[in-house]
C-alpha positions in Angstrom: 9.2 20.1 -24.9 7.0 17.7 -23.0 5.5 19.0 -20.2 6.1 16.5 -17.0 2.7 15.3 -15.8 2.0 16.2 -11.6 2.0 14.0 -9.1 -1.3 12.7 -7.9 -2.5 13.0 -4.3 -5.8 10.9 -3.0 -6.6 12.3 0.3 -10.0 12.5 1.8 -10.7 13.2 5.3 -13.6 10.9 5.4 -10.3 8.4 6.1 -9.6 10.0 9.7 -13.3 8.5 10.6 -11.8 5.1 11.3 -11.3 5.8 15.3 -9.6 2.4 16.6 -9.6 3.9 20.0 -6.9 5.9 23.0 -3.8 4.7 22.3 -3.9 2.9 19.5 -1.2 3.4 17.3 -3.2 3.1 14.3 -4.6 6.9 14.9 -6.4 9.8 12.7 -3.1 11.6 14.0 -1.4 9.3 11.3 -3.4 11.0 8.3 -2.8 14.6 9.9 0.8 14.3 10.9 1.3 13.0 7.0 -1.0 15.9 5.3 0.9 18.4 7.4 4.3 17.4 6.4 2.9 17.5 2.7 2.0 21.3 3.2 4.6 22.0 5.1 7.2 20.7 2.5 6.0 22.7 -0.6 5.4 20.3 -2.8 1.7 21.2 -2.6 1.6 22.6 -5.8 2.7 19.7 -7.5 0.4 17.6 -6.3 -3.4 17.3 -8.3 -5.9 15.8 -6.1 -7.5 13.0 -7.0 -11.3 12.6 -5.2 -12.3 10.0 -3.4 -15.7 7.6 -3.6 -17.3 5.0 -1.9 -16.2 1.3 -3.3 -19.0 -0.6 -5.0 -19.8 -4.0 -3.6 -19.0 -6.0 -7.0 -15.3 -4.3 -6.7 -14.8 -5.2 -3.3 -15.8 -8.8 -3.7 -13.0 -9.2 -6.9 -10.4 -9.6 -4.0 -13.3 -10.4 -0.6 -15.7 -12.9 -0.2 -19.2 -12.1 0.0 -20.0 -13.8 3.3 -16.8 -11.8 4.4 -18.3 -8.4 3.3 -21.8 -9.1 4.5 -19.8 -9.6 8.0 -17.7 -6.3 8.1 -21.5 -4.3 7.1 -23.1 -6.4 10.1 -19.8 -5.8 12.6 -19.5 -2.4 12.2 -23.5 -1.5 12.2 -24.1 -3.7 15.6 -21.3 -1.7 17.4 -18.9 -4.1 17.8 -15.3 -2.2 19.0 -13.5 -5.3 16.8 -14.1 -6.6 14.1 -15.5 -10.2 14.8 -12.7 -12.2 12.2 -9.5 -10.6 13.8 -7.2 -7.8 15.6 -8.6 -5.1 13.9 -10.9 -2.6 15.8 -14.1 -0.9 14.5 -15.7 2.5 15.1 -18.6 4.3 14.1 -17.0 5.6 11.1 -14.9 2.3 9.6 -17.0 1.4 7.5 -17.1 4.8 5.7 -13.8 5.4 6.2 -13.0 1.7 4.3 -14.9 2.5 1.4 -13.6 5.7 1.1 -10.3 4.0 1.0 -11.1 1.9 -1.6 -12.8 3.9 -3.9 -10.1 5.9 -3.7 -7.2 3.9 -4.6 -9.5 3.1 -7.7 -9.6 6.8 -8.8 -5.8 7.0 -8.8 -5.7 4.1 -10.9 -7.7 5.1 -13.5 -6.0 8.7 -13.0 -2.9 7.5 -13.6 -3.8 4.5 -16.7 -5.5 7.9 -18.3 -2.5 9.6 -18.0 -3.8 12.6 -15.8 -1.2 11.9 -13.7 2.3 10.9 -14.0 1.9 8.7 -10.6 0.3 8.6 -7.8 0.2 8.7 -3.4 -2.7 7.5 -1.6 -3.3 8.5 1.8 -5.6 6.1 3.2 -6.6 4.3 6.4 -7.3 1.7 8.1 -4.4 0.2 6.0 -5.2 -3.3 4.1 -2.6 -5.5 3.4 -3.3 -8.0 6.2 -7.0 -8.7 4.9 -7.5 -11.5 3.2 -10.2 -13.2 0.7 -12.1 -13.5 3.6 -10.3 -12.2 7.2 -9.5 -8.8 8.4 -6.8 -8.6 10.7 -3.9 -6.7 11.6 -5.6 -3.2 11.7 -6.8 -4.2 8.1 -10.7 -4.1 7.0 -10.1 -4.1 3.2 -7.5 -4.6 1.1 -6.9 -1.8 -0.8 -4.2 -2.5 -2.6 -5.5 -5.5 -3.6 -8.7 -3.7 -4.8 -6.0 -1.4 -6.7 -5.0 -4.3 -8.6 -8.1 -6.1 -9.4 -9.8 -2.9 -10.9 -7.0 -1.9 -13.3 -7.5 -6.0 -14.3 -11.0 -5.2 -14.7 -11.6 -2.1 -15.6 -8.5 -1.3 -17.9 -6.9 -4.8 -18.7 -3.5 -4.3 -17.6 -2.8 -8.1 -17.8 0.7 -7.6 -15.4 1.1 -5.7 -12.1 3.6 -5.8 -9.6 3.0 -5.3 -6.3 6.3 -4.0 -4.0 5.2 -4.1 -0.5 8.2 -2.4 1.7 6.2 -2.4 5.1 7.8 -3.7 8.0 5.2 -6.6 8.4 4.5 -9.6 5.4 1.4 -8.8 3.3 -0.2 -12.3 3.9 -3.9 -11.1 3.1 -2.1 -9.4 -0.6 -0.2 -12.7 -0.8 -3.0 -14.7 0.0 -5.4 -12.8 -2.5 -3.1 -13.5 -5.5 -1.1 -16.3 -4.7 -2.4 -18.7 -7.5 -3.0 -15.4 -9.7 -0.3 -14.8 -12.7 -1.6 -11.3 -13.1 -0.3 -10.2 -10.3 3.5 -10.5 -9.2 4.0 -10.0 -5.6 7.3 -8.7 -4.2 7.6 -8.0 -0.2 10.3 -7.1 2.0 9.8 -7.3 5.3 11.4 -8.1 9.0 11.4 -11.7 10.4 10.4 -12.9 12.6 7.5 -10.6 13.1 3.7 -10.3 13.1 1.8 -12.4 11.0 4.6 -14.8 10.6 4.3 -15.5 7.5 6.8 -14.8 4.1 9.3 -17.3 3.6 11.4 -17.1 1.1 9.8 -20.4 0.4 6.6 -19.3 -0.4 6.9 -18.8 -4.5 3.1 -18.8 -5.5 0.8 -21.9 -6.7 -0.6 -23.1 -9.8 -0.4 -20.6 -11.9 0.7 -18.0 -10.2 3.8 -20.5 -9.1 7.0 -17.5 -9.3 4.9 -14.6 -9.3 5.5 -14.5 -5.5 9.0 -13.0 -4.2 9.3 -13.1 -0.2 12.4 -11.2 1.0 12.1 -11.4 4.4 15.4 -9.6 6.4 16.4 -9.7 10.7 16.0 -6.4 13.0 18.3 -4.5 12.5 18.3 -4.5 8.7 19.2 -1.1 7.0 18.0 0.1 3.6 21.3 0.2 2.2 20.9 -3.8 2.6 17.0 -4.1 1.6 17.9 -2.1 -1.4 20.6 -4.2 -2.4 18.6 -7.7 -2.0 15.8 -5.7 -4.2 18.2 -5.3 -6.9 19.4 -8.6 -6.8 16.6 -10.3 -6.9 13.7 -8.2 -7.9 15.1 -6.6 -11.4 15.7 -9.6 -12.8 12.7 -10.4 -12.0 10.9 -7.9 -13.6 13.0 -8.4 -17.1 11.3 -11.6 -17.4 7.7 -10.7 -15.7 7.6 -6.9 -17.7 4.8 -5.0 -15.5 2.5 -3.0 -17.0 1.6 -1.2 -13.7 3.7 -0.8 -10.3 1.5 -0.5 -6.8 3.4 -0.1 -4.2 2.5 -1.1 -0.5 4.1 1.6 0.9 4.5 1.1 5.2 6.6 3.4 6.6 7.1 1.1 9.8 10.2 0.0 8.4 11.9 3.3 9.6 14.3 3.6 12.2 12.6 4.5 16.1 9.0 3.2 14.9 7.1 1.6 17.8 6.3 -1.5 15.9 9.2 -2.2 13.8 12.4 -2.9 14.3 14.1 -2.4 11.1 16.5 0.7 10.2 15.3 2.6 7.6 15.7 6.5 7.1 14.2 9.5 4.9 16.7 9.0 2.4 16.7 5.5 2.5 12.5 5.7 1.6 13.4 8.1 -1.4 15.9 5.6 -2.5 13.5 2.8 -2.5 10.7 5.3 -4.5 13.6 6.0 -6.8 14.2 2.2 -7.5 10.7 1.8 -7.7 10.0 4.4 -10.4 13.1 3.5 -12.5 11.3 -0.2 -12.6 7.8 1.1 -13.8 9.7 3.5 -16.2 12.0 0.7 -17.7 8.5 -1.6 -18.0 5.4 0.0 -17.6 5.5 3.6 -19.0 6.2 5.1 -15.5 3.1 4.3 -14.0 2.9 3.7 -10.2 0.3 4.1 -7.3 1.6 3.9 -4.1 -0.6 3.4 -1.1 -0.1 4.2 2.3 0.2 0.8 5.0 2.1 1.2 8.3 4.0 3.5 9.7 3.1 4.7 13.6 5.9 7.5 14.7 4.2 10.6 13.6 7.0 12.4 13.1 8.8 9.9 11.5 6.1 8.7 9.4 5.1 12.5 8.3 9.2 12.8 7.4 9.1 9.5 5.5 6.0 10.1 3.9 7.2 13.6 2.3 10.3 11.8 1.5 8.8 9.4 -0.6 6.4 11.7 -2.0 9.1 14.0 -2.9 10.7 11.2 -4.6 7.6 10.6 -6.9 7.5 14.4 -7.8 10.7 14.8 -9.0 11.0 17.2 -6.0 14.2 18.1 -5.2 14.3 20.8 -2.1 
């Protein structure tokens, strides 16, 4: 019989470094209140951790500019409490905490392409899906998800990845990054109107990435009884004809009923439901492989409940 493969978990603590200040909801609480809830659930001993590592400048700059890295380095070594190209603060310990990031999301990619692991969570901060080529913003330095996708290009030549991004807010900087790229296929649900104000359903990709860009954008209120259904609409068929050979998943857990920022109406189940979906796409296409990297998500107890949901979910864990 054929053992099941664990669950990977990428956590490192270098991520709670990344101080954006009192108050802000984007807090070293988040990665506590979420690595609690992981002990606390028992699924622990399912989970193999993957280590963490500083991202090398040549990966970064597949998805940033280098003017734009040269400016995070300078930001964040002259003190400045934001970062000078948008809303995202800075602390002594961004940078680190960034790379950190990065790298890591790169481990459990090659983790799970090697087949170390069956799949993978990765619990990083600051998140990334706002950054751009060339533009933090939104809480976002780098975009790690993007890096994620670039490297298992790269380094393992998966020539097809999808992208699922089920935080409340658009993904413009992962949009933007691959938005003329057939490589990469990117699917996001998300509330509108809302911050960055971008995702129409309009926006389908360019050149030759033109339909390898899915924008489902859904009104406050939404449950994810509804945002499930429009992803099985529109997404599977989707993915018949695109056939991923890797599945990333943004995964924001802002789109859960009672967060601060959101207004969406998400619950536990509802996030183990969307996991499920996901991992029934990456077994029917790409061998089971998925990475799933933290984004949003600002209730701590809600995001700690969600979090373990969806980590359940990936583990096969059922209590």
């Amino acid at each position: 019989m054929k053992l099941l493969l664990p669950t990977g978990l990428m956590a490192d603590p270098e991520c709670k470094r990344h101080e954006p200040g009192p108050g802000h909801p984007e807090s070293a609480e988040r990665y506590d209140a979420i690595y609690l809830g992981l002990c606390q659930s028992g699924m622990m001993d399912r989970l193999e951790k993957i280590p963490a590592r500083q991202a090398l400048p040549h990966e970064l700059a597949r998805c940033h500019t280098v003017t734009y890295l040269k400016q995070v380095e300078e930001d964040c070594a002259s003190g400045l409490s934001m970062l000078s190209t948008g809303d995202t603060p800075l602390s002594p310990g961004t940078l680190s905490a960034a790379l950190y990031s990065a790298g890591g999301v790169m481990n459990a990619v090659d983790a799970v392409v090697a087949g170390a692991v069956q799949n993978a969570f990765c619990l990083v901060r600051p998140p990334g899906h706002h950054a751009t080529s060339d533009r933090g913003m939104g809480f976002c330095v780098y975009n790690h998800v993007a890096v994620a996708a670039r490297h298992a290009r790269e380094q393992h030549g998966i020539e097809r990845i999808l992208i699922l991004d089920w935080d409340v807010h658009h993904g413009n900087g992962t949009q933007d990054i691959f938005y003329a790229d057939p490589a990469v296929f990117y699917c996001s649900t998300h509330q509108s109107p809302l911050y960055p104000y971008t995702g129409d359903q309009m926006e389908t990709g360019w050149g030759r990435g033109k339909g390898t860009t899915l924008n489902l954008p859904v009104p406050a209120g939404t449950s994810g009884v509804d945002l499930l259904r429009t992803l099985e609409a529109k997404l599977v068929p989707a993915m018949d004809r695109y056939r991923p050979e890797l599945v990333l998943i943004s995964a924001g857990f802002d789109a859960r009923v009672e967060d601060p920022i959101g207004g969406l109406a998400l619950t536990d189940d509802d996030f183990r439901a969307l996991t499920r979906f996901a991992l029934d796409l990456a077994r029917s296409h790409s061998s089971g492989r998925v990475v799933s990297i933290l984004e949003g998500g600002y209730n701590l107890f809600g995001l700690a409940a969600a979090c373990a949901a969806h980590v359940a979910e990936l583990t096969g864990f059922s209590s």
